[in-house]
C-alpha positions as CSV (number, residue, x, y, z in Angstrom):
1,X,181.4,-115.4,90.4
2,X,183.2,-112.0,89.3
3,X,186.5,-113.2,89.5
4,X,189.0,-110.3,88.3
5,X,192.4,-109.7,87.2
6,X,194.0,-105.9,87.7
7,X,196.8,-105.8,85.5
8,X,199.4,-102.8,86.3
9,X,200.5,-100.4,84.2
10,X,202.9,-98.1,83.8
11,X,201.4,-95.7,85.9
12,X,201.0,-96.4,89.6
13,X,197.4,-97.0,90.2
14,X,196.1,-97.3,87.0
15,X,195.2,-101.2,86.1
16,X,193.0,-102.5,83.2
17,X,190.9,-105.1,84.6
18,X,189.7,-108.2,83.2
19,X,186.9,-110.2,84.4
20,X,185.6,-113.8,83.0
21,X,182.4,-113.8,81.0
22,X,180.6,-117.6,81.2
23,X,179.4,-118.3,78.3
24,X,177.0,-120.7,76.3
25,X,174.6,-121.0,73.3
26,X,172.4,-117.9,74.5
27,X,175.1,-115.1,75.0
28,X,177.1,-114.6,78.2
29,X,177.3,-113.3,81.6
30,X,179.9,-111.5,83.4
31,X,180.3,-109.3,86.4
32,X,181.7,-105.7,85.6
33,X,182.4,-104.7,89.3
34,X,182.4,-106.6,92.5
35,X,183.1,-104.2,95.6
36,X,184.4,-107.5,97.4
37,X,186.3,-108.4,94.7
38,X,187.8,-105.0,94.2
39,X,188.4,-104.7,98.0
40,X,190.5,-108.0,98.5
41,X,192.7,-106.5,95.7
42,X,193.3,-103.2,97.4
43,X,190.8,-100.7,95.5
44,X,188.6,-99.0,97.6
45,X,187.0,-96.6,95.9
46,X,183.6,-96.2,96.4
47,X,181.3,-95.4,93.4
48,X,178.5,-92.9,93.3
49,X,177.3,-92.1,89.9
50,X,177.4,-94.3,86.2
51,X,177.3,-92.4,83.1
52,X,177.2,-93.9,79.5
53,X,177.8,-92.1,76.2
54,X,177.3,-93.1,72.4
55,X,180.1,-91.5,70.1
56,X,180.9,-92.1,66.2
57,X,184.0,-93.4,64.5
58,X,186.8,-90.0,64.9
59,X,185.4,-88.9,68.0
60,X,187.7,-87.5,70.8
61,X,186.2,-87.3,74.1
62,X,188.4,-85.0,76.4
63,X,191.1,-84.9,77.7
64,X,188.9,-84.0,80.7
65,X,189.4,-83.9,84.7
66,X,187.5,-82.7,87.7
67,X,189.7,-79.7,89.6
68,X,188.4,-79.7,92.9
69,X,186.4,-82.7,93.5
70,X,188.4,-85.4,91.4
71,X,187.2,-88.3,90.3
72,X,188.3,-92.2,89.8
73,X,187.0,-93.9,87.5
74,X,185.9,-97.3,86.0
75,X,185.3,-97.2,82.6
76,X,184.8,-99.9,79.6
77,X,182.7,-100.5,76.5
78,X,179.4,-101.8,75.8
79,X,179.5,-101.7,72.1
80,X,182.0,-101.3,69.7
81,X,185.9,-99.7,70.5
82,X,188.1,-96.9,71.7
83,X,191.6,-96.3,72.4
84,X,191.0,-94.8,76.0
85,X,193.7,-92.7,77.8
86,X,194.7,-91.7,81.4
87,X,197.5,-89.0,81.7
88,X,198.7,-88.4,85.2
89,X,198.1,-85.0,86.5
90,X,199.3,-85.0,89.9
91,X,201.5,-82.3,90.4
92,X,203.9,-84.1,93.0
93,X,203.5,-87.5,91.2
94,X,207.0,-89.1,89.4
95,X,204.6,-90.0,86.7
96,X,203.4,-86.2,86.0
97,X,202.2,-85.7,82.6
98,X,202.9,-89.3,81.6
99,X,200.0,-91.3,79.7
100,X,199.2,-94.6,79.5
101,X,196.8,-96.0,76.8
102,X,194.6,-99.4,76.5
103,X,192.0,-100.8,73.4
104,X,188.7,-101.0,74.9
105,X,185.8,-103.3,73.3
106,X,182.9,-105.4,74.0
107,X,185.0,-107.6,72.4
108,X,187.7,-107.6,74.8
109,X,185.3,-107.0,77.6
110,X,188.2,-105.3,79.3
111,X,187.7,-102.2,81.7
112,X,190.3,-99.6,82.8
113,X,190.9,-98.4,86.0
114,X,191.5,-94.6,86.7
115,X,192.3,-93.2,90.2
116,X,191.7,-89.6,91.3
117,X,194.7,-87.2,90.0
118,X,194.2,-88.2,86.7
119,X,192.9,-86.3,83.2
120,X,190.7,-88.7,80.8
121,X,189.9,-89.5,77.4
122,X,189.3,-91.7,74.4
123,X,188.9,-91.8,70.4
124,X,186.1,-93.9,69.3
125,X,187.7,-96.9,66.5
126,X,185.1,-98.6,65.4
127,X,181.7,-97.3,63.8
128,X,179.9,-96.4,67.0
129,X,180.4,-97.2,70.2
130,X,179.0,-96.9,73.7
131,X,181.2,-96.3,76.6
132,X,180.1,-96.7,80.4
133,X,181.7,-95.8,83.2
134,X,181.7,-95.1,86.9
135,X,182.5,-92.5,89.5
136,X,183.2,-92.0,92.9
137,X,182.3,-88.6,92.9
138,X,179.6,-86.6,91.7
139,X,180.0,-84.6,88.2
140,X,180.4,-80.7,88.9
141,X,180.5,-79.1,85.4
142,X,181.8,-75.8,87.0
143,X,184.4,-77.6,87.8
144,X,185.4,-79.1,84.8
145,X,189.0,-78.3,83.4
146,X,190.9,-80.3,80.4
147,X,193.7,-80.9,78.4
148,X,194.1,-80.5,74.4
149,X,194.0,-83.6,73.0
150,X,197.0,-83.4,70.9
151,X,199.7,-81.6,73.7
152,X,203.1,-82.1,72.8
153,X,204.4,-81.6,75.9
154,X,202.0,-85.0,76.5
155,X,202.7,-86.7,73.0
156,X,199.7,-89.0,73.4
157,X,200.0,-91.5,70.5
158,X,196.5,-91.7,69.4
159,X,195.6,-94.5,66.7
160,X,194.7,-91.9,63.7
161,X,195.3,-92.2,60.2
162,X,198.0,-90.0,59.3
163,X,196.3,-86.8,58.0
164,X,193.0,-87.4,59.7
165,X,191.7,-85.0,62.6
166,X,189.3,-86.5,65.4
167,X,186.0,-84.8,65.5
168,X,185.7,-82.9,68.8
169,X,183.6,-80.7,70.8
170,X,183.6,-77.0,70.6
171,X,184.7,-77.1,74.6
172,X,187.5,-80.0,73.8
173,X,188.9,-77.7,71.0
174,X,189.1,-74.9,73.4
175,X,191.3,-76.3,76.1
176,X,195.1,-75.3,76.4
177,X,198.5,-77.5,77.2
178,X,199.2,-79.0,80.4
179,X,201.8,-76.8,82.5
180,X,205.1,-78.6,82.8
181,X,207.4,-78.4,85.9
């Protein structure tokens, strides 16, 4: 079991991943990570911590990054949707302050995978959801930094209803614009 595909995208490194969910008359079963699996494919970051969150439709989660001790990540969603977002943050990368954007669902089942060097975030679509999502390094919340949400330097195209503001946190609100070369 826990065959996967890692679909490329835009952004070197980043993949969504798709895995195949057997199914029958009581539900299904799928594997959501496979070290193996991952391995044979090239990704070998090792994981250390799982966090899950429940959010509201309107909610914007970030954009957030780690400064010091950076982390990859593997996210997806239990419940429900987002439009989840990776921009690129590294300063020497071609792909600096380029973003690449994916639907995440339980219906879907899809997963996206973030490497180190990366800022994070996503707007919950749906009614609630609950989004999950692994590590490789430990969380340091004095090292947190982020990114406004709506940068224009960045230009994220986030799926809002034209007028409507996401609901965010008082630290989300706070952060400034990403520094461009």
């Amino acid at each position: 079991m826990g065959k996967f595909s890692f679909i490329p995208t835009a952004i070197e490194g980043v993949f969504i991943v798709e895995t195949t969910a057997f199914t029958d008359a009581r539900g299904y079963f799928m594997e959501t990570y496979n070290e193996k699996d991952f391995s044979a494919a090239g990704i070998t970051t090792h994981f250390v911590q799982d966090n899950q969150s429940s959010s509201s439709r309107g909610v914007l989660r970030g954009l957030h990054f780690q400064m010091e001790h950076p982390q990859a990540k593997l996210v997806r969603v239990i419940s429900g949707e987002v439009f989840d977002v990776a921009v690129d943050i590294r300063p020497n990368s071609p792909t600096y302050g380029k973003w690449v954007g994916v639907i995440l669902s339980a219906q879907n089942r899809r997963q996206f995978l973030i490497p180190k060097g990366f800022a994070h975030g996503f707007l919950v679509l749906s009614e609630q959801a609950e989004f999950a999502y692994k590590c490789d390094e430990l969380y340091h919340p004095k090292d947190e930094g982020g990114i406004l949400w709506n940068d224009p330097n960045i230009a994220i195209e986030w799926p809002l209803p034209e007028g409507v503001e996401p609901i965010l946190s008082q630290k989300d609100k706070g952060f400034s614009q990403l520094v461009m070369p």
